[in-house]
PDB file of N, CA, C and O in Angstrom:
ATOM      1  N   UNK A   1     -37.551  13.294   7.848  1.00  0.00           N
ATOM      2  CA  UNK A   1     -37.974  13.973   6.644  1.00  0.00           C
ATOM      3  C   UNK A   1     -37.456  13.239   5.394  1.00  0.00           C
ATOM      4  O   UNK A   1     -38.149  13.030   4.398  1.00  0.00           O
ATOM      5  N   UNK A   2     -36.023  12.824   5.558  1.00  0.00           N
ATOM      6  CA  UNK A   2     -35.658  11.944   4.312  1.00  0.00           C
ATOM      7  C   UNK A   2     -36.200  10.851   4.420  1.00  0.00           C
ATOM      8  O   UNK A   2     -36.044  10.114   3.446  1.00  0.00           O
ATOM      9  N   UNK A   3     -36.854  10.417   5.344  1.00  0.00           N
ATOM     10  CA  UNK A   3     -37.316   9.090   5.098  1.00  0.00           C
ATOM     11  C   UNK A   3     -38.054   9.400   4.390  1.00  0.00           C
ATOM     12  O   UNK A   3     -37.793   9.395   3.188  1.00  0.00           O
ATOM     13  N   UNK A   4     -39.416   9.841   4.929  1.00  0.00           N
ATOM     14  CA  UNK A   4     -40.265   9.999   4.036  1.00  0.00           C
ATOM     15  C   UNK A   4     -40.493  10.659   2.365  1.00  0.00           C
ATOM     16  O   UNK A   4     -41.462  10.568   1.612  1.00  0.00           O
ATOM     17  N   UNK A   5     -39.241  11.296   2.202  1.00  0.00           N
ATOM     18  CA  UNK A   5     -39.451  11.431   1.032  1.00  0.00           C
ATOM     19  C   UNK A   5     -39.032  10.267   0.379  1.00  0.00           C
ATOM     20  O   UNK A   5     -39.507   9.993  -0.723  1.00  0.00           O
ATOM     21  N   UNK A   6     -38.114   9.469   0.975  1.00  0.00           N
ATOM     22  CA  UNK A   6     -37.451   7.932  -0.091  1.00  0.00           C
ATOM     23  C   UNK A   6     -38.552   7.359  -0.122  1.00  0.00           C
ATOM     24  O   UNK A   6     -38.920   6.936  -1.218  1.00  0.00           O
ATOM     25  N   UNK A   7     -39.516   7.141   1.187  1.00  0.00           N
ATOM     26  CA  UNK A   7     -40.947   6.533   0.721  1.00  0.00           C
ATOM     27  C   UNK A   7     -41.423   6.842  -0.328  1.00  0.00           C
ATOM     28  O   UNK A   7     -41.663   5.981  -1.175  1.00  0.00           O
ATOM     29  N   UNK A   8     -41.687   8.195  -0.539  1.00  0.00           N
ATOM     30  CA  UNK A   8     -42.630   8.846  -1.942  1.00  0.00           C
ATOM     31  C   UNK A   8     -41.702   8.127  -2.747  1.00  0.00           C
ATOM     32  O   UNK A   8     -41.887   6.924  -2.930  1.00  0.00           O
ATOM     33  N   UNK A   9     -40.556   8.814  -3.339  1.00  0.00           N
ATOM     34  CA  UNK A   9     -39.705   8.069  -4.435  1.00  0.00           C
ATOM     35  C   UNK A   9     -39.697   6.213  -4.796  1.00  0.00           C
ATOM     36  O   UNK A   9     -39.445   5.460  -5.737  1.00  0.00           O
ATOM     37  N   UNK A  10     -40.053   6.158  -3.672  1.00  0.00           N
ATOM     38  CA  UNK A  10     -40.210   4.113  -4.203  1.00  0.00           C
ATOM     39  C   UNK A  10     -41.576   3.950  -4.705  1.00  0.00           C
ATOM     40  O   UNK A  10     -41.843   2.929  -5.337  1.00  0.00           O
ATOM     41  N   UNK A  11     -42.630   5.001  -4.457  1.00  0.00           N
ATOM     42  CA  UNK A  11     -44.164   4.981  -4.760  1.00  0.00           C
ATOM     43  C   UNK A  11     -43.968   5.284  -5.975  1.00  0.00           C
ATOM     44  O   UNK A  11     -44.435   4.550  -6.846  1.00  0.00           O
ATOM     45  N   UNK A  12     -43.098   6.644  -6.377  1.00  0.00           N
ATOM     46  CA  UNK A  12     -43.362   7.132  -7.484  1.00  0.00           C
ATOM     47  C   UNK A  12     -42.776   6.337  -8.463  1.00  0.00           C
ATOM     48  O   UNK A  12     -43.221   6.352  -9.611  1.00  0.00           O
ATOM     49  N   UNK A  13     -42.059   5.812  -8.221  1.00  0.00           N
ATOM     50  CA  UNK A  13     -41.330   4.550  -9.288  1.00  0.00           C
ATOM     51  C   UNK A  13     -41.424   3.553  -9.149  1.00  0.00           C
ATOM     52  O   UNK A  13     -40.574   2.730  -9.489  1.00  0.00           O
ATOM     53  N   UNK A  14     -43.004   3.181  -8.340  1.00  0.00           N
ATOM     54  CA  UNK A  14     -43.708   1.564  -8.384  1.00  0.00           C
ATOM     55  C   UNK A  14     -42.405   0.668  -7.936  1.00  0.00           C
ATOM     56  O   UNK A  14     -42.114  -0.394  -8.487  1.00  0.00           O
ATOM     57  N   UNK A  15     -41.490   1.394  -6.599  1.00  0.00           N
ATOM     58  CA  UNK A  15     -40.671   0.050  -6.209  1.00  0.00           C
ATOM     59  C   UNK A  15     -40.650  -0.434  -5.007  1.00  0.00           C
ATOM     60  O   UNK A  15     -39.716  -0.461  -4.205  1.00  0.00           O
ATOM     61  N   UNK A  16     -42.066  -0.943  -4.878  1.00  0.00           N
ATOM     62  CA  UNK A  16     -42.822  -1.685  -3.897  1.00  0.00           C
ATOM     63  C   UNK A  16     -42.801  -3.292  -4.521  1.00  0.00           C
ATOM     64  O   UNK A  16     -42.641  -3.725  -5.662  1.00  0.00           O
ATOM     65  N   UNK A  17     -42.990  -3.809  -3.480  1.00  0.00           N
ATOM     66  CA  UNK A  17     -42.774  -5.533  -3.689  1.00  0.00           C
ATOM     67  C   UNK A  17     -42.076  -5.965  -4.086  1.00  0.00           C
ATOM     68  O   UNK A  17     -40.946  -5.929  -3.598  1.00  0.00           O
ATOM     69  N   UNK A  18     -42.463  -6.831  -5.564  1.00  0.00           N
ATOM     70  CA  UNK A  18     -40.953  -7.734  -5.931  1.00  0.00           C
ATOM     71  C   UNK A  18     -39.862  -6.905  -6.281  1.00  0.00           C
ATOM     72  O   UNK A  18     -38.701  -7.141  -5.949  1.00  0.00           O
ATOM     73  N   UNK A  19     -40.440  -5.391  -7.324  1.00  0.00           N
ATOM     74  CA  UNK A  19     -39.559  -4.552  -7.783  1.00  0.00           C
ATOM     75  C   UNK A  19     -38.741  -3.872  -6.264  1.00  0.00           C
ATOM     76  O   UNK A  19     -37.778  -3.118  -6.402  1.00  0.00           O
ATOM     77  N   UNK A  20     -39.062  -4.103  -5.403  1.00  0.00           N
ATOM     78  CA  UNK A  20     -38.719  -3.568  -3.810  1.00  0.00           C
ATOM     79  C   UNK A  20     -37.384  -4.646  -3.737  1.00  0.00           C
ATOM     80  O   UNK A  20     -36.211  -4.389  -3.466  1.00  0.00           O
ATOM     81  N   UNK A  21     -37.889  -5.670  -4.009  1.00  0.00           N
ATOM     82  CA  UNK A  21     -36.749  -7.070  -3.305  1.00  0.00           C
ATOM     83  C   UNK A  21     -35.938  -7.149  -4.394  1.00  0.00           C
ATOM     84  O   UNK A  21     -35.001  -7.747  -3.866  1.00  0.00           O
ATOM     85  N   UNK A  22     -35.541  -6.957  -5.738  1.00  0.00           N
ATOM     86  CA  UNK A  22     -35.036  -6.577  -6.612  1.00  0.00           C
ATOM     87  C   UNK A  22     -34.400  -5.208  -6.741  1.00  0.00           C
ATOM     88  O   UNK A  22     -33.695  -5.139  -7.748  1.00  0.00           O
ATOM     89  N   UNK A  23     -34.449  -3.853  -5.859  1.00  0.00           N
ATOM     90  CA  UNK A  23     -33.874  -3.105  -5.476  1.00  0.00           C
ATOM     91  C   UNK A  23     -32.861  -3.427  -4.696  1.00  0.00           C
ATOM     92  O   UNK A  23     -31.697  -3.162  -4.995  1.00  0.00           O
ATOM     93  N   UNK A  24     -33.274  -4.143  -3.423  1.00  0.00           N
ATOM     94  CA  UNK A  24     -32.800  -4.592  -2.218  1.00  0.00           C
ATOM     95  C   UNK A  24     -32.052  -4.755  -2.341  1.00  0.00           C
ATOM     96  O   UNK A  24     -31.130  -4.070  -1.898  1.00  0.00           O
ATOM     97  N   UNK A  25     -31.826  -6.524  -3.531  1.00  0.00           N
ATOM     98  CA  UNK A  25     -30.698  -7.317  -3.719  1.00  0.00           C
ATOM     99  C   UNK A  25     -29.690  -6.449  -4.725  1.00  0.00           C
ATOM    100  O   UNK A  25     -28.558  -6.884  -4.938  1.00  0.00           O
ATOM    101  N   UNK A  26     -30.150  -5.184  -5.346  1.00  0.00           N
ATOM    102  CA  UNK A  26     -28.989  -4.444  -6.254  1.00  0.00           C
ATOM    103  C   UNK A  26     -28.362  -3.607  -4.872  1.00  0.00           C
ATOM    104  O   UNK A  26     -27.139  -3.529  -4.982  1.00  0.00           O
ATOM    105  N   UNK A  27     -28.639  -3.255  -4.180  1.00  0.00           N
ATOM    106  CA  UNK A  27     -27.919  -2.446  -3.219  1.00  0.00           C
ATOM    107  C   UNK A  27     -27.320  -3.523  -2.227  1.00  0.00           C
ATOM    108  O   UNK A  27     -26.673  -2.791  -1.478  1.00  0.00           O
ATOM    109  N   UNK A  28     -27.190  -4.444  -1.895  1.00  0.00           N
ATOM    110  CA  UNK A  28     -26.920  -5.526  -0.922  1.00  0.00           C
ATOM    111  C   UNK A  28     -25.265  -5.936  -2.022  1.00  0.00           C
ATOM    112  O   UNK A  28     -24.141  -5.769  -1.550  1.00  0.00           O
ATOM    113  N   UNK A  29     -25.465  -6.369  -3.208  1.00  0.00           N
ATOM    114  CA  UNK A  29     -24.406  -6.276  -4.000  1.00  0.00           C
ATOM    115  C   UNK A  29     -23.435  -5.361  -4.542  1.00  0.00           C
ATOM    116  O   UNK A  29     -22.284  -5.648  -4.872  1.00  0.00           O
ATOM    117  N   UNK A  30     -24.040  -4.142  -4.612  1.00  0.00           N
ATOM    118  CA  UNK A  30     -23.332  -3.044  -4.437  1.00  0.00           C
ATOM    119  C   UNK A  30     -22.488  -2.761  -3.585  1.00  0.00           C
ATOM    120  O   UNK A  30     -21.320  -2.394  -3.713  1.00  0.00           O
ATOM    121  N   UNK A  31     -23.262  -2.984  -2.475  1.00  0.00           N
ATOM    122  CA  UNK A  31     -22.612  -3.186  -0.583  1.00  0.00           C
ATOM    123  C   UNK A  31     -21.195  -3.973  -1.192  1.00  0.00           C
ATOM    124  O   UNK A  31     -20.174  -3.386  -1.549  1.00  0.00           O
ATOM    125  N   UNK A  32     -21.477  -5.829  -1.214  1.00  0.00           N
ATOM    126  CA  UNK A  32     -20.023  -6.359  -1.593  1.00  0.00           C
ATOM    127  C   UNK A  32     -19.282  -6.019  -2.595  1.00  0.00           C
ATOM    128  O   UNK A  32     -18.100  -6.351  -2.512  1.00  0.00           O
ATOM    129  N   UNK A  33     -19.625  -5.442  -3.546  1.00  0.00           N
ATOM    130  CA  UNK A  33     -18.451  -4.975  -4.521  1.00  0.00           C
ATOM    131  C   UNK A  33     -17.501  -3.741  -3.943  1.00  0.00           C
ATOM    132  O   UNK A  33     -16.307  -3.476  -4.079  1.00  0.00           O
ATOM    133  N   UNK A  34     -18.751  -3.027  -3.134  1.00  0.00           N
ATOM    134  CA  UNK A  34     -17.937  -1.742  -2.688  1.00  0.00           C
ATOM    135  C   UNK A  34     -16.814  -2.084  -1.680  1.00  0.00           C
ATOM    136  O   UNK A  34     -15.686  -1.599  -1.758  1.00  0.00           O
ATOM    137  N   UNK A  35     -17.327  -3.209  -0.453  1.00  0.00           N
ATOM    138  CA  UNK A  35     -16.116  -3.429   0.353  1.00  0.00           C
ATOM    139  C   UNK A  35     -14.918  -4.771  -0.142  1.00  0.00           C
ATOM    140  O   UNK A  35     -14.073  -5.233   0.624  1.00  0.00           O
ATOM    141  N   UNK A  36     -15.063  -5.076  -1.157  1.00  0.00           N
ATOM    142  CA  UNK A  36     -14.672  -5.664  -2.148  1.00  0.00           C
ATOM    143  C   UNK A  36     -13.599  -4.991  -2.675  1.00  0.00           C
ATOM    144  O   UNK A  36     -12.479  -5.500  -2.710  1.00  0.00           O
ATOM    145  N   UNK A  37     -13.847  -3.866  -3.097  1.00  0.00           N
ATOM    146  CA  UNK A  37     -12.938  -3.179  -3.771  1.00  0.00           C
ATOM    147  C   UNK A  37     -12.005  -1.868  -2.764  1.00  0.00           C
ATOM    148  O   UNK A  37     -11.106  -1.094  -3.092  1.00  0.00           O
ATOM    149  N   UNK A  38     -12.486  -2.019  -1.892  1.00  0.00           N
ATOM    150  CA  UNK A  38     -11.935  -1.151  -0.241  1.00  0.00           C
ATOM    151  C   UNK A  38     -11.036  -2.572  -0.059  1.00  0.00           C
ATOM    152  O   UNK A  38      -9.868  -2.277  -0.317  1.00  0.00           O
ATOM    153  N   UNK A  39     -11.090  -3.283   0.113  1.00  0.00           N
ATOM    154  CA  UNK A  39     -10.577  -4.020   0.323  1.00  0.00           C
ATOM    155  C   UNK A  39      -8.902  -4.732  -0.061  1.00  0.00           C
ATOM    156  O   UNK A  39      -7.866  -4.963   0.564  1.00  0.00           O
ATOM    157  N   UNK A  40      -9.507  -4.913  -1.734  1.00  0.00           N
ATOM    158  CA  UNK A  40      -8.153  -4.859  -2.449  1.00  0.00           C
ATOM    159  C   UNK A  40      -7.324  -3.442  -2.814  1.00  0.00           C
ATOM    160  O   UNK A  40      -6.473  -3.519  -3.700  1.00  0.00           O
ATOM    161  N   UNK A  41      -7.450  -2.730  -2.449  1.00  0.00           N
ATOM    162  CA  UNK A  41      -7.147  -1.549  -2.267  1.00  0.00           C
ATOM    163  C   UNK A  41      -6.152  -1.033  -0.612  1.00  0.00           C
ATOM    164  O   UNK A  41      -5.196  -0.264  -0.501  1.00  0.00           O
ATOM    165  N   UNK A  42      -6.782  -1.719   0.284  1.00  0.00           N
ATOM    166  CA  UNK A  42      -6.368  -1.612   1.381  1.00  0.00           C
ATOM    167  C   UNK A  42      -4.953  -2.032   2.123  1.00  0.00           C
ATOM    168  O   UNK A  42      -4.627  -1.739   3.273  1.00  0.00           O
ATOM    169  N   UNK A  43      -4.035  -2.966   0.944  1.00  0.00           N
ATOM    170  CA  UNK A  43      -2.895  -2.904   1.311  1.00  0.00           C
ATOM    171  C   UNK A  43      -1.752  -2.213   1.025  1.00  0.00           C
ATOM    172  O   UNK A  43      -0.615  -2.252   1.497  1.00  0.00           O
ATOM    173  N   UNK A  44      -2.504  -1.283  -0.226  1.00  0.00           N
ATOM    174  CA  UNK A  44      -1.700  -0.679  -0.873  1.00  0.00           C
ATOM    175  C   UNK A  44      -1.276   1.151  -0.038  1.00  0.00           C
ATOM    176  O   UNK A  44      -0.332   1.935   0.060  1.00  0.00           O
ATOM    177  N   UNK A  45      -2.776   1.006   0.394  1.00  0.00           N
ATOM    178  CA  UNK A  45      -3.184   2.312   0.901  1.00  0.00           C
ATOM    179  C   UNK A  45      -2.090   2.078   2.929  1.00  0.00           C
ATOM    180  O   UNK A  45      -1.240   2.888   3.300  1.00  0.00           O
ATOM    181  N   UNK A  46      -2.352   1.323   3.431  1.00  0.00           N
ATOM    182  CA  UNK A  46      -1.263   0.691   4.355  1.00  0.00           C
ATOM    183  C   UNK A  46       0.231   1.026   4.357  1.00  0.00           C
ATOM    184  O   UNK A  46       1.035   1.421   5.201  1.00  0.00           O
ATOM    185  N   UNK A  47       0.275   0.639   2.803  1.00  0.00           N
ATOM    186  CA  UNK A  47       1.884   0.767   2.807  1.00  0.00           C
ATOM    187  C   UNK A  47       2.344   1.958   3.007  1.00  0.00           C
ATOM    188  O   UNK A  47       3.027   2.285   3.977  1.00  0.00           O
ATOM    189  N   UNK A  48       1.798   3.088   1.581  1.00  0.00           N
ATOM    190  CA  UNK A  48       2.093   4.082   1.667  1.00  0.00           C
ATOM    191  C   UNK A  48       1.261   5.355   3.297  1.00  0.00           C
ATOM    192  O   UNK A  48       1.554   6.542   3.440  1.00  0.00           O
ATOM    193  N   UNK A  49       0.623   4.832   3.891  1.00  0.00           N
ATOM    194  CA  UNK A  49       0.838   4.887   5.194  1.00  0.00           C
ATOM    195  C   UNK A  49       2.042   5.109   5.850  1.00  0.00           C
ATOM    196  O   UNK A  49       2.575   6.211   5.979  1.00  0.00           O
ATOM    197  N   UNK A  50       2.456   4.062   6.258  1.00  0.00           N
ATOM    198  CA  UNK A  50       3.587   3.121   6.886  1.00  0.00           C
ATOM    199  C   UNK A  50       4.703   4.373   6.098  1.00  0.00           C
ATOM    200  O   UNK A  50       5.178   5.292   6.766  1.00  0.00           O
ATOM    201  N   UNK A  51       4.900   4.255   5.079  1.00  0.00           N
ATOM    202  CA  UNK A  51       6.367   4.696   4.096  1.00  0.00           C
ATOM    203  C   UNK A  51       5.883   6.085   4.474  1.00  0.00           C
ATOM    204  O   UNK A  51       6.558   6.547   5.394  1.00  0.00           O
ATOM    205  N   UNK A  52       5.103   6.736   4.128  1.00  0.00           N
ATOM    206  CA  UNK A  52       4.901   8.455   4.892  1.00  0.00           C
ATOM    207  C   UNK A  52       5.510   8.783   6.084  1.00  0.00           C
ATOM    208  O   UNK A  52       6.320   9.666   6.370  1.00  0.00           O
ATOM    209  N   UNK A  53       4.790   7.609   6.954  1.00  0.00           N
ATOM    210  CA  UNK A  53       5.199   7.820   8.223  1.00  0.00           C
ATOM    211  C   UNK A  53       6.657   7.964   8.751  1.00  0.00           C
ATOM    212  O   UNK A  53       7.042   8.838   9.528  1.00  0.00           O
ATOM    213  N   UNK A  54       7.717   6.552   7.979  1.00  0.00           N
ATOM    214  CA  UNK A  54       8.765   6.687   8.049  1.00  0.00           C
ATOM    215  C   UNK A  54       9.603   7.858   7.603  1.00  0.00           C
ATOM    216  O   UNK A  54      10.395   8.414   8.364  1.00  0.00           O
ATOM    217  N   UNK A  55       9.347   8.338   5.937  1.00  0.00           N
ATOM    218  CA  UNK A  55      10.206   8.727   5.478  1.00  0.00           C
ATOM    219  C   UNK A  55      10.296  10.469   6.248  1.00  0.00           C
ATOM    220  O   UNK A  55      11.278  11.209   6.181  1.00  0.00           O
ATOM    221  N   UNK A  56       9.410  10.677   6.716  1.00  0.00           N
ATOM    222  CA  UNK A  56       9.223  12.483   6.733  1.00  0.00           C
ATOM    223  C   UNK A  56       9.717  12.402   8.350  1.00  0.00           C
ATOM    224  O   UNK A  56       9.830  13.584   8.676  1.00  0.00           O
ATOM    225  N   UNK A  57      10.039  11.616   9.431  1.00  0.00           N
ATOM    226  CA  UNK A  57      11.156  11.387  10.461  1.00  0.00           C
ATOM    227  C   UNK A  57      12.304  11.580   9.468  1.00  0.00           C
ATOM    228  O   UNK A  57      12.813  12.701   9.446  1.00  0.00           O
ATOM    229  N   UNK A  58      12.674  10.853   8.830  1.00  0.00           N
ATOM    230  CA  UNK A  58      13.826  10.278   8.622  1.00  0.00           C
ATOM    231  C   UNK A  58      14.745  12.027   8.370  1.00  0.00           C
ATOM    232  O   UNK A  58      15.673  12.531   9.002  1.00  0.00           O
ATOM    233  N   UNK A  59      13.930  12.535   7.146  1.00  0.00           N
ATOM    234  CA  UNK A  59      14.138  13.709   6.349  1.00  0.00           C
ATOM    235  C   UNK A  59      14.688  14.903   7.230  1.00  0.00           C
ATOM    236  O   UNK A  59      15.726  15.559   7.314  1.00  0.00           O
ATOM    237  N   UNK A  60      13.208  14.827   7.963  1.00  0.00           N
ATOM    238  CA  UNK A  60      13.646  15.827   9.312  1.00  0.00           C
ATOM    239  C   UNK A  60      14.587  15.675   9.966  1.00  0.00           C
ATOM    240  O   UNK A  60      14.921  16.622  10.677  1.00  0.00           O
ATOM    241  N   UNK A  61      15.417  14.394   9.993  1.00  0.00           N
ATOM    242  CA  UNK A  61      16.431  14.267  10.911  1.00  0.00           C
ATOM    243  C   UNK A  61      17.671  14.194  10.200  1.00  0.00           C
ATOM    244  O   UNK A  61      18.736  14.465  10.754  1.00  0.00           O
ATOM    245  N   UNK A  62      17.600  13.889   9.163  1.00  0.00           N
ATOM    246  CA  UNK A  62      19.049  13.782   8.306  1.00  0.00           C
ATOM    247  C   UNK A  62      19.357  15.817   7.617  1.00  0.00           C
ATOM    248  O   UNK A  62      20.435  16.348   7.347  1.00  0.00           O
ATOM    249  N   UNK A  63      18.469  16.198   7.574  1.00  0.00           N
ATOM    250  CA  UNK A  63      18.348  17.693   7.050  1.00  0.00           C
ATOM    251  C   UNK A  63      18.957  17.928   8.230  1.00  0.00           C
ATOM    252  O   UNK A  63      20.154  17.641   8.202  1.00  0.00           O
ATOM    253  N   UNK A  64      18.572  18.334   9.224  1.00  0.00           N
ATOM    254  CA  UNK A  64      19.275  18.407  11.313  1.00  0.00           C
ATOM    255  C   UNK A  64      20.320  18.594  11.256  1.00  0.00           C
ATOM    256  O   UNK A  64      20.873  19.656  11.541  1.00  0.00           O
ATOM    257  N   UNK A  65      21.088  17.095  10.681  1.00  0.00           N
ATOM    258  CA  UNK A  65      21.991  16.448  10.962  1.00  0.00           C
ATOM    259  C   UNK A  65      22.984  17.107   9.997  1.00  0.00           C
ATOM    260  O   UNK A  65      24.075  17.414  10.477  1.00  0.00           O
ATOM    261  N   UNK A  66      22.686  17.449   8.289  1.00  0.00           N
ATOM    262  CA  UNK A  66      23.367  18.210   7.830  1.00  0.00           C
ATOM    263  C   UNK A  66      23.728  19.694   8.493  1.00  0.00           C
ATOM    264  O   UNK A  66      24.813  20.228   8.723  1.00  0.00           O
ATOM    265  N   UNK A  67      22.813  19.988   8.633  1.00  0.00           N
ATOM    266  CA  UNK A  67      22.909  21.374   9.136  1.00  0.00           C
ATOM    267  C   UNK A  67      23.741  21.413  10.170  1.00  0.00           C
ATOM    268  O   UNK A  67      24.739  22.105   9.966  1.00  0.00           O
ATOM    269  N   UNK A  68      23.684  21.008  10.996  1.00  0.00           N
ATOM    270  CA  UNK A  68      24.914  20.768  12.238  1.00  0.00           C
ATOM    271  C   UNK A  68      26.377  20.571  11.961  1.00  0.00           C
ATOM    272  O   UNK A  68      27.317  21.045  12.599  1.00  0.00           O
ATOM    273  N   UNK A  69      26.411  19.846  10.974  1.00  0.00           N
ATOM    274  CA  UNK A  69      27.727  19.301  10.657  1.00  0.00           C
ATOM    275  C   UNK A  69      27.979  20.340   9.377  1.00  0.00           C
ATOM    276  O   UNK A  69      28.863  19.923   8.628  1.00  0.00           O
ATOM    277  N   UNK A  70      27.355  21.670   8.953  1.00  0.00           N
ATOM    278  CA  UNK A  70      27.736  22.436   8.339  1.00  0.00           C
ATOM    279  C   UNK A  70      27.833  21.938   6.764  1.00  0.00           C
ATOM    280  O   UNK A  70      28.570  22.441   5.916  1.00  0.00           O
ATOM    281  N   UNK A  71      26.911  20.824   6.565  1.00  0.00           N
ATOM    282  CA  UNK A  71      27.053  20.183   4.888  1.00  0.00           C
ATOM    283  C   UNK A  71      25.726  20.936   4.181  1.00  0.00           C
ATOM    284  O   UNK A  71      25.417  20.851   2.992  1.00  0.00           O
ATOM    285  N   UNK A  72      24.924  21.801   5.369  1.00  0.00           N
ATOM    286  CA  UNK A  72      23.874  22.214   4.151  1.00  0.00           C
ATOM    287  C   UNK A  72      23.625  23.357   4.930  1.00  0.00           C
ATOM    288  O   UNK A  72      23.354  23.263   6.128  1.00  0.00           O
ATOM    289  N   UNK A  73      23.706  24.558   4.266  1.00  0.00           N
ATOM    290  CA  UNK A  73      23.102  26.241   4.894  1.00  0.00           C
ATOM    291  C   UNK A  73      21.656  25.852   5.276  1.00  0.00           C
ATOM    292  O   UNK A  73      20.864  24.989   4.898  1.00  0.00           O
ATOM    293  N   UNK A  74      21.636  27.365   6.650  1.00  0.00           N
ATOM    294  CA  UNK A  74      20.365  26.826   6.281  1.00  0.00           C
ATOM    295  C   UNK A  74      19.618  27.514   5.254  1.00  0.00           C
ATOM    296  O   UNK A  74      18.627  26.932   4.813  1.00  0.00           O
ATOM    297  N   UNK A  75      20.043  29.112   4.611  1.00  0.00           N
ATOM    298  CA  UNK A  75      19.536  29.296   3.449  1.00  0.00           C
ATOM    299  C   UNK A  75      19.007  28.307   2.292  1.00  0.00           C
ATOM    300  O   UNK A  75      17.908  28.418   1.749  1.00  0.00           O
ATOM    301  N   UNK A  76      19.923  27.369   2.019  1.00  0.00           N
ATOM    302  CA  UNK A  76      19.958  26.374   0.801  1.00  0.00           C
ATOM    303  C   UNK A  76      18.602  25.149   1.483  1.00  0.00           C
ATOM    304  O   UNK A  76      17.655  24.818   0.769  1.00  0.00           O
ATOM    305  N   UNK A  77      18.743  24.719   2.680  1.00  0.00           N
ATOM    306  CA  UNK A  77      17.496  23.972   3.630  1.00  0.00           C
ATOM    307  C   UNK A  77      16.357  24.483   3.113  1.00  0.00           C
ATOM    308  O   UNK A  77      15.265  24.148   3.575  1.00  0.00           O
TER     309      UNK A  77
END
């Protein structure tokens, strides 16, 4: 059903042929900018990954660890 309506919509805005291959190539570039920019983005998004992962072990276990050794209520926890 969506196809066919994107058909109508390229009729209704005459973007058949060259104006078709001139669509094409704006969405084909779009494509590389988009994973382009996923991209440089993607080590940053990694890290804080990685650092989530670590720090909320860590927390959970040092909070534990107070509590046991009587340095933090657990009211105040």
């Amino acid at each position: 059903m969506e196809y066919i309506n994107g058909i109508k919509t390229f009729k209704l805005y005459n973007l058949t042929g060259v104006k078709f291959k001139i669509l094409s190539d704006s969405f084909i570039n779009l494509k590389k900018e988009s994973i382009r920019l996923e991209l440089s983005i993607a080590p940053f998004s990694i890290l804080f990954s990685i650092a989530t992962s670590l720090i909320i072990p860590i927390a959970l276990t040092v909070g534990t660890v107070m509590i046991q050794n009587s340095d933090l209520s657990p009211q105040a926890f």
